[in-house]
Structures are given as C-alpha cells and as structure tokens.
SEROVEX-753848 format. One line per field, with one value per residue (C-alpha): residue number from 0; residue in one letter; chain; z, x, y. Coordinates in nm, 2 decimals. Each point is the difference from the previous one (the first is absolute). Example, Ala and Ser with C-alpha at 12.3 -4.5 7.8 and 13.67 -1.06 7.14 Angstrom:
BEGIN
rotor 0/1
dopa A/S
mardo A/A
zz 0.78/-0.07
xx 1.23/0.14
yy -0.45/0.34
! end
This chain:
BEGIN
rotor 0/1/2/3/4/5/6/7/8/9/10/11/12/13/14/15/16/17/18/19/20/21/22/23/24/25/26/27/28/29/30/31/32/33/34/35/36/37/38/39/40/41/42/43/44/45/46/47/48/49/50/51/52/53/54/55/56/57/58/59/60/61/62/63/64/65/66/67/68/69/70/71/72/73/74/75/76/77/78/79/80/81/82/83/84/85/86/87/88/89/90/91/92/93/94/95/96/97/98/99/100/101/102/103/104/105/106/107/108/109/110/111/112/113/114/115/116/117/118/119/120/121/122/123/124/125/126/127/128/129/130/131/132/133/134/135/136/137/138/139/140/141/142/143/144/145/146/147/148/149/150/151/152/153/154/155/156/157/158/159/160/161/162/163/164/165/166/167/168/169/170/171/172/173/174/175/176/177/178/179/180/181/182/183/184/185/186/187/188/189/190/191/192/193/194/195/196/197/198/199/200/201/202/203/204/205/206/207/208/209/210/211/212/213/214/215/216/217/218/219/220/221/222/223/224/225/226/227/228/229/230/231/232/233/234/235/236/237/238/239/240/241/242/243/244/245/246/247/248/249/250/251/252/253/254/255/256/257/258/259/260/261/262/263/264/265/266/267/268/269/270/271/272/273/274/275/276/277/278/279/280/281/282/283/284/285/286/287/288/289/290/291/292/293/294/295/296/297/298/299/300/301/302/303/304/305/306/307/308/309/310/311/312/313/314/315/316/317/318/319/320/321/322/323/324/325/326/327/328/329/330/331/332/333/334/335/336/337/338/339/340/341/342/343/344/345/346/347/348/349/350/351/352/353/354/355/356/357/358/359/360/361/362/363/364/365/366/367/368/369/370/371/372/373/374/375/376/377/378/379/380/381/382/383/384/385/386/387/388/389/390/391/392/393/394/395/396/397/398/399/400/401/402/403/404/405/406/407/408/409/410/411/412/413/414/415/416/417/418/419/420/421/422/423/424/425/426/427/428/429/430/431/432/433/434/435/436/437/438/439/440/441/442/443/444/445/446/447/448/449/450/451/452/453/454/455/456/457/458/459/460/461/462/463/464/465/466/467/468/469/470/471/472/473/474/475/476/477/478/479/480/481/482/483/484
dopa X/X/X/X/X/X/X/X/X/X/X/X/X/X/X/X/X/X/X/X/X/X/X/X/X/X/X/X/X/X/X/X/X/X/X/X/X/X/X/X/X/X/X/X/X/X/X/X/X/X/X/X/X/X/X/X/X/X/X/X/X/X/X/X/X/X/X/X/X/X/X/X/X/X/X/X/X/X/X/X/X/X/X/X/X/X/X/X/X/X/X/X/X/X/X/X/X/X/X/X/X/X/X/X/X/X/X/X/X/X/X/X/X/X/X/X/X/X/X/X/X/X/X/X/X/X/X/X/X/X/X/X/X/X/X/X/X/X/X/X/X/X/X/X/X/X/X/X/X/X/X/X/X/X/X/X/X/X/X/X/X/X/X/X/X/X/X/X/X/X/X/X/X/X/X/X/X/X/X/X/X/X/X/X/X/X/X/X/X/X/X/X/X/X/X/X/X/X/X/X/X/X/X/X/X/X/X/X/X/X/X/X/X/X/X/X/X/X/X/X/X/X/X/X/X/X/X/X/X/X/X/X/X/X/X/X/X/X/X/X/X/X/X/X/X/X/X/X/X/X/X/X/X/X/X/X/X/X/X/X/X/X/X/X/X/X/X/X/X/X/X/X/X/X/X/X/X/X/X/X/X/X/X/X/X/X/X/X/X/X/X/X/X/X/X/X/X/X/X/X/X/X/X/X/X/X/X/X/X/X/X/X/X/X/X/X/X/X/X/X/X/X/X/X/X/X/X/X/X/X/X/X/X/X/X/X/X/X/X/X/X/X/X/X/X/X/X/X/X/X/X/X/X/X/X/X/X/X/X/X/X/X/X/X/X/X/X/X/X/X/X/X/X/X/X/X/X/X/X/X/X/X/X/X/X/X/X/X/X/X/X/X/X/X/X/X/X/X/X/X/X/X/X/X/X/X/X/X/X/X/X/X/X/X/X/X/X/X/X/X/X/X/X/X/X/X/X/X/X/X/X/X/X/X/X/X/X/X/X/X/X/X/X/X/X/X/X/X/X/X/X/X/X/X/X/X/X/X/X/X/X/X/X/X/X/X/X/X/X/X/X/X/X/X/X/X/X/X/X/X/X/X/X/X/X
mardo A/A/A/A/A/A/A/A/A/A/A/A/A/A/A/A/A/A/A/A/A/A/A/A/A/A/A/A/A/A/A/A/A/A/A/A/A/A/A/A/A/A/A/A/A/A/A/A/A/A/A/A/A/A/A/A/A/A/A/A/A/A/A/A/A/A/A/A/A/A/A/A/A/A/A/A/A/A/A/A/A/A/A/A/A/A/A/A/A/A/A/A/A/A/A/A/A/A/A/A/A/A/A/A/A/A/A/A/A/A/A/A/A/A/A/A/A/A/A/A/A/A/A/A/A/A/A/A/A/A/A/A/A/A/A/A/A/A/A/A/A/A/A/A/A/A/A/A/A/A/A/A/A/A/A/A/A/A/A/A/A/A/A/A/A/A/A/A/A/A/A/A/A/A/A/A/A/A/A/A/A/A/A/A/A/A/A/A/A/A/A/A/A/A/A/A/A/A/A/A/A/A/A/A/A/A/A/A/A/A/A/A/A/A/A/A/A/A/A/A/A/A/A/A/A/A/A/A/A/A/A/A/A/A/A/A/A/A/A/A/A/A/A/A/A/A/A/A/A/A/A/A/A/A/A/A/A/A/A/A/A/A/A/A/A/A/A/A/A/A/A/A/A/A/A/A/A/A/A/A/A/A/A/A/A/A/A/A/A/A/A/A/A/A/A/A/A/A/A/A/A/A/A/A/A/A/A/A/A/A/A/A/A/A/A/A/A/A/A/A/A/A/A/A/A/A/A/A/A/A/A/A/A/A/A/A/A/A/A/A/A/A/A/A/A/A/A/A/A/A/A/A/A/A/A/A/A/A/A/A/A/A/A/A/A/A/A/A/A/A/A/A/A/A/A/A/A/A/A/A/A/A/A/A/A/A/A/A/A/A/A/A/A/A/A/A/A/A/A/A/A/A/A/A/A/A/A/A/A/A/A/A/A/A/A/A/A/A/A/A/A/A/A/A/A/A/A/A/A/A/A/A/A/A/A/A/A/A/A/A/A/A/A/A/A/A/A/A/A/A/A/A/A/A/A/A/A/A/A/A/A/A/A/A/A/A/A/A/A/A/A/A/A/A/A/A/A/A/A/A/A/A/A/A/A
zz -1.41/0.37/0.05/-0.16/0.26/0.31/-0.08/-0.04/0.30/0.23/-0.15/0.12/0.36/-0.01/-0.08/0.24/0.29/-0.14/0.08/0.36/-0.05/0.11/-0.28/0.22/0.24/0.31/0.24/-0.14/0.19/-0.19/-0.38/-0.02/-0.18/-0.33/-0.07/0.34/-0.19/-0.35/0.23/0.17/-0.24/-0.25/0.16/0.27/0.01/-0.20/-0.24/0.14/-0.09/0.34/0.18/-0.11/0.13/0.02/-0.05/0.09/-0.19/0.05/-0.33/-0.29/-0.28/-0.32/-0.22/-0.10/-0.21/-0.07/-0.07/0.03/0.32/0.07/0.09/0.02/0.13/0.12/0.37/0.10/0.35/0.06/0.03/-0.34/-0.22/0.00/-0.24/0.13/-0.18/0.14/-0.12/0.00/0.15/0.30/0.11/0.15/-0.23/0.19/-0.03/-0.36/-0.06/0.12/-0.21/-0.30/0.13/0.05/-0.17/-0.09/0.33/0.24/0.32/0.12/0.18/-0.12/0.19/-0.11/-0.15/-0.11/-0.30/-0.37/-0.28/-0.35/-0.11/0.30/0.20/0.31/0.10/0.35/-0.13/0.23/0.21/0.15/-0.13/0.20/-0.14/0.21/-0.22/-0.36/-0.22/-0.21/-0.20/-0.21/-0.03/-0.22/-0.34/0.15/-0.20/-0.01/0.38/-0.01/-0.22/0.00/0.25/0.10/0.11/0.19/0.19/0.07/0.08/0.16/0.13/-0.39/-0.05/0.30/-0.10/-0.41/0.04/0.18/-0.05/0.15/0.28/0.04/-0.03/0.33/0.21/-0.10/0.13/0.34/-0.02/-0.04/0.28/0.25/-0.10/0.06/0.36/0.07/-0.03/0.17/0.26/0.02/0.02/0.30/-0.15/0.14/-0.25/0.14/-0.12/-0.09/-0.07/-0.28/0.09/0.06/0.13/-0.14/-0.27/-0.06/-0.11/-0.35/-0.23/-0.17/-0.04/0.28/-0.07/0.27/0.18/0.27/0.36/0.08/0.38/0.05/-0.30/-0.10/-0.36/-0.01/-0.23/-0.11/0.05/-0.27/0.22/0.34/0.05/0.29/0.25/-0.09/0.12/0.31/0.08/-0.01/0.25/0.24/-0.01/-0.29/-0.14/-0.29/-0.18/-0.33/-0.17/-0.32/-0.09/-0.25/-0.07/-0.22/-0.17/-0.26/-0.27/-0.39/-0.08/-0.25/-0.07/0.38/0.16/0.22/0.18/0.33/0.00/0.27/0.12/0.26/0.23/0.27/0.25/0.18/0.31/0.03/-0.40/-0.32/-0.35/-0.09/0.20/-0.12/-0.37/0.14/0.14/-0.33/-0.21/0.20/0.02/-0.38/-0.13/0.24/-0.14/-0.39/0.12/0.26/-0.10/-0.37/-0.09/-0.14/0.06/-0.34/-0.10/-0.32/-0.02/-0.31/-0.27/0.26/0.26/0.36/0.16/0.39/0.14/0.27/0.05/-0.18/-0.15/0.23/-0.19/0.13/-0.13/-0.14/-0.18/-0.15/-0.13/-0.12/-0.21/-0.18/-0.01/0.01/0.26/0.40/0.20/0.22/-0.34/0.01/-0.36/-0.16/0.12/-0.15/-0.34/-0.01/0.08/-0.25/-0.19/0.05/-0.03/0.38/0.12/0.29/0.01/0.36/0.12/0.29/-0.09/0.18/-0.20/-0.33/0.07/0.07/-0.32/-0.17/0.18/-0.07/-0.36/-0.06/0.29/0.08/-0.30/-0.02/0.34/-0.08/0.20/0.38/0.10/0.31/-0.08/0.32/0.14/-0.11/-0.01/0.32/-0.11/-0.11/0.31/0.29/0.23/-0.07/0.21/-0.15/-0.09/0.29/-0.28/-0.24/0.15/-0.39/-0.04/0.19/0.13/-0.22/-0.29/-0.22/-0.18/-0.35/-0.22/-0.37/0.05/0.25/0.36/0.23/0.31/0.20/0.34/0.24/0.29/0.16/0.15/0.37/0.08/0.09/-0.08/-0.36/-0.05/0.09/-0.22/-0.32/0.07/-0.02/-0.29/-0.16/0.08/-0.10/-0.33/-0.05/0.13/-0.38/-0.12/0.34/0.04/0.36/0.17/0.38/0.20/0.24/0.28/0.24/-0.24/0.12/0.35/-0.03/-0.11/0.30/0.21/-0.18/-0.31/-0.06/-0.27/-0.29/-0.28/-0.19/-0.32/-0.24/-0.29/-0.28/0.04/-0.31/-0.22/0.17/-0.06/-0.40/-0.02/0.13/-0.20/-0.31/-0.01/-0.20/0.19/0.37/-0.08/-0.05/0.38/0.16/0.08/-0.06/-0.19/-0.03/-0.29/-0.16/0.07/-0.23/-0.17
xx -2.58/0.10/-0.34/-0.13/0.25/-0.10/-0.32/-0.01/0.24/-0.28/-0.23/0.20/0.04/-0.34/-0.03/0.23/-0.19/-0.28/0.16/0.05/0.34/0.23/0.20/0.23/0.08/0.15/0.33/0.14/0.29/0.05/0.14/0.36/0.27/0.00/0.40/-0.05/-0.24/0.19/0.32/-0.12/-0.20/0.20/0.22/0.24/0.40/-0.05/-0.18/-0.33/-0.30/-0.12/-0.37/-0.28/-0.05/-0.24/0.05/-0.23/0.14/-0.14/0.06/-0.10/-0.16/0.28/-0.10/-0.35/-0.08/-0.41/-0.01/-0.39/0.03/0.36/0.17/0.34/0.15/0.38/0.00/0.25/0.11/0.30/0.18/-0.07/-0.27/-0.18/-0.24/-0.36/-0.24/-0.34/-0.24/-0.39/0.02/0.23/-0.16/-0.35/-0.25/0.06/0.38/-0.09/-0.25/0.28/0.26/-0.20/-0.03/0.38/0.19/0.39/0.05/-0.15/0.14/-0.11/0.15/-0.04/0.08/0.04/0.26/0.33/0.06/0.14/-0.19/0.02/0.25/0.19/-0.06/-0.07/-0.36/-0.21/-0.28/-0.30/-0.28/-0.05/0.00/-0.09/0.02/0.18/-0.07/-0.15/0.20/-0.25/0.25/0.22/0.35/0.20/0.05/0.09/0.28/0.23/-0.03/-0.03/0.24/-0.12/0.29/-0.19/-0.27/0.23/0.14/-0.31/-0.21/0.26/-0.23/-0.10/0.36/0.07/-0.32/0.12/0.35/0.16/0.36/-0.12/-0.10/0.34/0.17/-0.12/-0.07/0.43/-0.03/-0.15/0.30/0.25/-0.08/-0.03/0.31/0.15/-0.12/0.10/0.37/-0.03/-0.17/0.27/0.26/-0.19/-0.20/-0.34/-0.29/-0.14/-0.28/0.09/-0.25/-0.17/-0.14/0.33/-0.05/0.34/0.13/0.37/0.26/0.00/-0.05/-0.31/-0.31/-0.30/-0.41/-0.09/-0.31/-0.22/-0.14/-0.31/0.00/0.39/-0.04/0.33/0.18/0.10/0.25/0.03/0.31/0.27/0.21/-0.02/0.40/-0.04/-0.24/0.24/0.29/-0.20/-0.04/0.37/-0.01/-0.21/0.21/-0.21/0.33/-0.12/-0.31/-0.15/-0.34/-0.19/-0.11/-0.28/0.18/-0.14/0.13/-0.16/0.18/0.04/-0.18/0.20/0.12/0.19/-0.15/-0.36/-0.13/-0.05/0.26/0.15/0.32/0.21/0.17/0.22/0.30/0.23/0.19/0.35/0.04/0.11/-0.08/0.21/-0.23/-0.34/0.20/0.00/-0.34/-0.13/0.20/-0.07/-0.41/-0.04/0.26/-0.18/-0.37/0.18/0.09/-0.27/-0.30/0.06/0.21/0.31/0.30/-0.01/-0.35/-0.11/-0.10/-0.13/0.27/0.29/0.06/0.10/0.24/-0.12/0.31/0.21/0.22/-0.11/0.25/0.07/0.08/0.08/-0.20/0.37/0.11/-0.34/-0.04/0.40/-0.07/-0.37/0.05/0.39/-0.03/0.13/-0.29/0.20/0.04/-0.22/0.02/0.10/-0.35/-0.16/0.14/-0.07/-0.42/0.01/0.14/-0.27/-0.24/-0.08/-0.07/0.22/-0.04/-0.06/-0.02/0.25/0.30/-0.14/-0.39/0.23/0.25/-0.27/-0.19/0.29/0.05/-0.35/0.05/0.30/0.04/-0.34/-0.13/0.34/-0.10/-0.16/0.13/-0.04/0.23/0.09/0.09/0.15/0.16/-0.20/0.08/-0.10/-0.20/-0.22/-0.08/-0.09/-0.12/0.35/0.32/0.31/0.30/0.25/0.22/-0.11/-0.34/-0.11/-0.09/-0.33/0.03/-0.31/-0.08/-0.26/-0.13/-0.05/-0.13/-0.07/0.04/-0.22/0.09/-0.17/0.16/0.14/0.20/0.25/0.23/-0.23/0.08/-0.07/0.26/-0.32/0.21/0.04/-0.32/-0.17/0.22/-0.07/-0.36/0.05/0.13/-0.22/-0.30/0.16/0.08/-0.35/-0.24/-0.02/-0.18/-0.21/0.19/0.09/-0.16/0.08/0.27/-0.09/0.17/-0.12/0.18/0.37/-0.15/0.00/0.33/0.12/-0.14/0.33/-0.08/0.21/0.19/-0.20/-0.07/-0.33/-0.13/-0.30/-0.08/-0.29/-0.20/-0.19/0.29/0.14/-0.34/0.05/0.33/-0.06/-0.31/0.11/-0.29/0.12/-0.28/-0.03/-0.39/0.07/0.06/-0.20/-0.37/-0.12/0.22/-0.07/-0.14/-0.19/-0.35/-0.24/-0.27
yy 1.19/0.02/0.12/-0.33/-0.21/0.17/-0.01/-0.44/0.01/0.19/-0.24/-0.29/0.16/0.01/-0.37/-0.10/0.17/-0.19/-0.36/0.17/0.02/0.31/0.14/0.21/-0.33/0.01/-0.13/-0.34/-0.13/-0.34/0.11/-0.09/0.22/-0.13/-0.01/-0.27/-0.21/0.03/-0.12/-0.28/-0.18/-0.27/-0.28/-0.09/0.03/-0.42/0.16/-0.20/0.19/0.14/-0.12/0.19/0.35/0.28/0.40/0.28/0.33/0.34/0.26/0.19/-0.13/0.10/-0.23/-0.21/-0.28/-0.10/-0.36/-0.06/-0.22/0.11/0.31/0.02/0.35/0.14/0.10/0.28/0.06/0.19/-0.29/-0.12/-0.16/-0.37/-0.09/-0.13/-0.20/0.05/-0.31/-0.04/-0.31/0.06/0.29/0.05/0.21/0.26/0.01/-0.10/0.30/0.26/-0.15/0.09/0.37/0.04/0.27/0.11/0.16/-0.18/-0.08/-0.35/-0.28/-0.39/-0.34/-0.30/-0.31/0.11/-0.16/0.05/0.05/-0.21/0.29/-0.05/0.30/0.02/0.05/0.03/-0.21/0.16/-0.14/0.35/0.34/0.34/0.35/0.27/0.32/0.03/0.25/0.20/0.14/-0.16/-0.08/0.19/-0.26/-0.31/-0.25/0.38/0.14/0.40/0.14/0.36/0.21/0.26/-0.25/-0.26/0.34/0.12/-0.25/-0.28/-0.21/-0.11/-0.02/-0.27/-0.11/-0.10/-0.01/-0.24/0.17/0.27/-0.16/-0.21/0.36/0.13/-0.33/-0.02/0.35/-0.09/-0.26/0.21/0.22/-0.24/-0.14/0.31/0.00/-0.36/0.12/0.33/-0.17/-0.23/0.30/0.10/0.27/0.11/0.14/0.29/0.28/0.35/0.30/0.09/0.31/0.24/0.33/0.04/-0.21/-0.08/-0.27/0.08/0.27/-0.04/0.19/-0.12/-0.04/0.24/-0.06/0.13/-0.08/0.16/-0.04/0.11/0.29/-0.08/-0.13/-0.34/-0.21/-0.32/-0.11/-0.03/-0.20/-0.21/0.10/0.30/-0.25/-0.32/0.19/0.12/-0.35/-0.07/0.29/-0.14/-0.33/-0.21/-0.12/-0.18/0.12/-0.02/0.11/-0.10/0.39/0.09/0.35/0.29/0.22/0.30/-0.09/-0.17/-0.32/-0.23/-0.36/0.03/0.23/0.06/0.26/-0.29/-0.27/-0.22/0.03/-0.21/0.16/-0.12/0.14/-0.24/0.22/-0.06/-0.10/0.19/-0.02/-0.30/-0.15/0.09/-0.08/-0.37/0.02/0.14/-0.29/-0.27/0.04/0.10/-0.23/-0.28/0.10/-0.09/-0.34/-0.13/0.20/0.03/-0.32/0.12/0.24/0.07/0.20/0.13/0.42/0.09/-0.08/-0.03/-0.26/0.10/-0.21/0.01/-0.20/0.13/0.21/0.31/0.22/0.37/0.26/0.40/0.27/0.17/-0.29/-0.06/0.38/-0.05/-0.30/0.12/0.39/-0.01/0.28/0.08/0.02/0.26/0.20/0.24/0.17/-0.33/-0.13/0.31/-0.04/-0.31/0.08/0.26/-0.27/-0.22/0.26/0.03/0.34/0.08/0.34/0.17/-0.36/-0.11/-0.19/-0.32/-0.02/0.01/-0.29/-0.20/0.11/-0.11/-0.35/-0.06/0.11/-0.20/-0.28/-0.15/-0.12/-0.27/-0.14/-0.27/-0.30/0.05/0.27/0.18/0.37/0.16/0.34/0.19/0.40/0.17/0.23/-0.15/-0.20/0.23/-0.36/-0.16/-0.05/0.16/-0.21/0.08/0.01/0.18/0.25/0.06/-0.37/-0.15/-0.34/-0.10/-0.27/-0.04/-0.32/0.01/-0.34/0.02/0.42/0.03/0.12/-0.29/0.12/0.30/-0.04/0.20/-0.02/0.24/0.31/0.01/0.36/0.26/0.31/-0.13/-0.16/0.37/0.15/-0.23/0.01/0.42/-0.03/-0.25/0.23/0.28/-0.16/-0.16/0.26/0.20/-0.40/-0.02/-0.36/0.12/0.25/-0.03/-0.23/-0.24/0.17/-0.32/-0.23/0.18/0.02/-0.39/0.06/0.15/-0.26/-0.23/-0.26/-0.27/0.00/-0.21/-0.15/0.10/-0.13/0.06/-0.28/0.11/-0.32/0.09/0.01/-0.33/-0.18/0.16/-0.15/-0.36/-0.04/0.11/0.33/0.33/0.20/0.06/0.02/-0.38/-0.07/0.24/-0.15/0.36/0.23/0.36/0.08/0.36/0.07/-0.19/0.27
! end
C-alpha cells in the first residue's frame, strides 16, 4: 500500500515538473501567520462588518476536499489552521493543473479574498497558488493525528506534524522558558555558557558518558552539572549568573527521568536559600498564571494550586510527621527501613534516612512545598547551620511528589569545601560516580567567593507539571529512547 502511494506521488512530481513548476519552491516572504489572519478578520468594536480584505497563508495541506471545479483544503502553520478553497475559475490553468496534483502533505502557499464560506468558516478564497515542497509520503491517517507512542517519540516531526497538542505543548515550552528569563533578567541576572566537555566532572553525584579526544589523548565527560564553573564565575566577580544546561547523566530512563535533560541553574552572590525559594516561586508560580492561564492547573487526577506563598517545611519535621521517626536517630531510622523493607545494611546513616524520607515523605507532597534543612551529610556543597553543623542550609522543591528544584546557601569556607569533597570521593569512588576532585575548583575557593545563593530547577519536570504530561518523553523534542533493530 505505501508502495502504491509513493509511487502516484512520484508520478505527480513528475507531472508537476512537467507544467515547469518547482515542487520543492523556494523563499516567500509574504504568507502571514495564520492565527493573524484568523484574528483580524470579522468586524469592528460596532459590530460593523469590516472592508474587504485579502490573506496570503503559507502551510501544510491536513486536510482535502475534491469538488470537481473546487478544492477546499485545511492549511496548518504553526500558528494554526485556515481553510482554502482553490477554484477553476479564479486560478490560471496552471494554478488550476497543480491544484489537481495536490496531496495530504503538501506544503503550498495560496492568496487571495478573505471571506466566509456558506458554512460560515473562514476561508482564503485564492487567485494564486504556489507549491513549496511536495510530500511523497503520506501522512499518518488524517481526521485521528498519530496515535502510535513509539512513533510520535521517534519520529516527532510526524507528531508536530498530526498533532496539534503536541505542537501547543512545546511552543508553551519555548514560553515558559523565556518567561523565566524575563524575570531573571529583571533580577539582574546574566545568562552565561558553561562547558560541556569536562576534563573533570563535578556538582553532583551521578554517573558521566565518558568520551574521548583524539588530538589531546585524554578522557572527556559530559557534564552532569554546570555548578563548579557557575561558582567560578561568582569568583571572578559575575555576581549574578544563570545557565539553561543540557546535562547527562548515565543513568535510568522512566516517566521523569532522561539520560540528557535541561536544567536551570543560577547563583546570586551575597543571597541565601530563602532567596532562591522566592526566585523559584515567583517564576514558576508566574508561568501558571501568565503563560498557562490559571493559578490553579490540573496534573493528572489532582489539581495544583500555583498561588503564592508556598508552604516551607524542614526536612525533621517532615520525616517526624510521615515516618514518625528523629532524623538525628540513628537506630530509630534503621528500624524503621527494615520496616519498610529498605536494606540499610553497611550503608551510612545519612543514604538510609533519606531512603526512608523518600519511602515515607515524598509521595504526600503534592501541592508546592518547600522541604528545607536538610541533614548535612548528605550535602557535601552546603553551608552548615551556625546553629546546628548537622543541618545544611538547603531546600528542595517537591510538586505533585516530584522534586522540581534543589538549592543552597552555598558553601564558600575552602578548608571545609576540600574536606566534603574528600569525603564524597572517598564515599563514591566503589560506583565510579566520582573519581578525582577538582582541585582548581577549591583553588577558586581560595581566591574568596561571596557568600551565595545557588539554585537548580528541572525544566523538564516544570514543563510536565504545567502542561498536564505524565511522561517527560512528552516535552522533550527528542527523548532518549532504545536502539531500534
């Protein structure tokens, strides 16, 4: 069957080159989004039916209707879609000849009166029609969009192509984004460009893709996090930085996790992390409301309610509440993993309380919450409470029980920062998560870094949450996916 179609389609390429007419076209500048020609036809603020007006609309053919000596067809931009009726007696034979030989598919461009039909829909009406690429093969089935996952992951351009959801999903994507750097900007935040190619790779604990260069003969990394250059920035007196990263890590693939994902990260000197709690509230609670209509958004079966403020919530009183344990209770958090059938054997005290908070606390986050002070152990990058040293001045963001964000007060004290990082690579080396520090980072370090603020937010899992998708493969362009055979 798709033998059959290809084979008329080259045969109607072949015609077309026949008329002397180019199937794979060339620059137009005239066509008009078609959401602009949609929104300005129809009548005045008195309700006066507005002077006549042409369009010229430049799409893909999603839709056809053969009349005999009328064609109409659905135009789709990425604006939206305009019906055009294409006439035997408005065009010249040659416009009229290459109507006939137009498929699902095709991308063309038509001029002509804007007008509504007898239905009352409204319709360029063309005097001129010009083909910029013939599609020889077709579309997937046409009144349903593509349906098929696997396809629409693997082959997006079909998907943006058929589904016009799925386009909406990432051009609110793109909105989103920029949205978040119209209020950093306004912050006074510059965007700057980290590697991607670490010799050594650090600000997280997570296994690399390890790569080589030929001319240098050395191992390369890409980098799990931008955090280590950000800092180095604050360093050198870049007081207020951010990055959109594409980060990598060697890891699972599920619902919320890929193996390349973007992450924002940003560090504001002189700040803490009740700051970057207000910077994180502020642009995702702002993207709800201006981007996505409503404070209120549906997620699956649940609704999240986006309004401000946010509740903050310690780590301790969390873990209190859900696992009715002391987080500082060492044996009580044991029992209550062997409890939950965790194994905490030969693990250290700090990987089993959080096994347990993860066990018992995350999944009841579901409305925006701010979990804070967090145990210090667990935080190697973290100032210390002057308080209290075994709690880390850190907070994580967790909507509908998934973490969204992760921020500090940093740690900027050289001596301790050298001495976490020991540790951490120490503690890591036996799963090859860290195998070397970055002894330039704590040279930086020496040089003096202001105290700061630093902040990461998962923009994949934000984009998940305020369009309602269940799979980050829904808001990635080009998820990972397994080999095809």
């Amino acid at each position: 069957m798709l033998e059959k179609v290809q084979a008329d389609r080259l045969a109607k390429l072949e015609k077309i080159r026949q008329l002397g007419v180019d199937p794979y076209g060339g620059r137009y500048d005239s066509a008009e989004a078609v959401a602009d020609i949609l929104a300005r036809h129809g009548e005045d603020d008195e309700g006066k039916s507005l002077p006549e007006q042409s369009a010229d609309a430049a799409g893909r053919i999603v839709l056809m209707r053969d009349m005999g000596k009328m064609i109409f067809a659905h135009l789709r931009d990425q604006s939206g879609q305009i019906q055009i009726a294409l006439r035997k007696n408005a065009l010249d034979e040659t416009g009229w000849q290459l109507a006939k030989l137009l498929d699902l598919g095709d991308i063309v461009a038509a001029s002509g009166l804007l007008q509504k039909s007898r239905t009352g829909e409204i319709t360029i009406w063309a005097d001129k029609l010009t083909l910029l690429s013939k599609s020889l093969n077709p579309m997937p089935e046409k009144f349903h969009g593509l349906q098929d996952t696997e396809t629409r992951y693997r082959r997006r351009y079909l998907d943006l192509m058929t589904n016009p959801e799925s386009m909406g999903r990432f051009k609110r994507r793109i909105d989103i984004i920029e949205h978040f750097r119209t209020i950093l900007a306004g912050r006074g935040f510059v965007e700057v460009e980290t590697p991607v190619l670490q010799a050594i790779y650090g600000g997280a604990a997570a296994r690399p893709f390890t790569t080589h260069h030929n001319t240098l003969d050395c191992d390369l990394f890409l980098r799990i996090s931008p955090e280590l250059f950000l800092k180095r920035l604050l360093v050198g007196g870049m007081e207020r930085v951010y990055e959109f990263s594409r980060n990598f890590r060697n890891e699972g693939i599920d619902t919320s996790h890929n193996p390349e994902f973007t992450l924002l990260e940003l560090y504001q000197a002189y700040a803490d992390y009740d700051v970057m709690m207000d910077i994180t509230e502020e642009m995702i609670a702002s993207s709800a409301e201006k981007i996505c209509g409503s404070a209120r958004l549906p997620y699956g079966e649940i609704e999240i309610e986006y309004a401000r403020p946010w509740r903050r919530v310690t780590y301790g009183e969390l873990l209190a509440e859900h696992a009715g344990v002391d987080m500082f209770d060492a044996e009580a958090v044991r029992a209550k993993a062997r409890e939950l059938g965790i194994d905490e054997s030969n693990k250290d005290a700090a990987v089993v309380v959080n096994a347990v908070f993860e066990e018992t606390v995350e999944p009841h986050l579901i409305q925006p919450t701010f979990v804070k002070d967090y145990p210090a152990a667990l935080c190697p990058l973290t100032r210390r409470d002057p308080d209290n040293p075994a709690i880390a001045l850190r907070f994580e963001l967790f909507i509908a029980g998934m973490e969204i964000a992760n921020a500090y007060t940093e740690l900027n004290d050289p001596a301790v920062q050298e001495e976490n990082l020991t540790v951490q690579v120490r503690g890591e080396a036996a799963g090859e998560t860290m195998r070397v520090m970055d002894e330039d980072f704590i040279t930086a370090l020496r040089h003096g870094m202001p105290p700061a603020g630093g902040l990461g937010i998962g923009i994949d899992r934000v984009i998940m949450l305020l369009t309602n998708t269940q799979s980050i493969r829904d808001v990635i362009l080009f998820p990972m996916l397994r080999r095809q055979k």
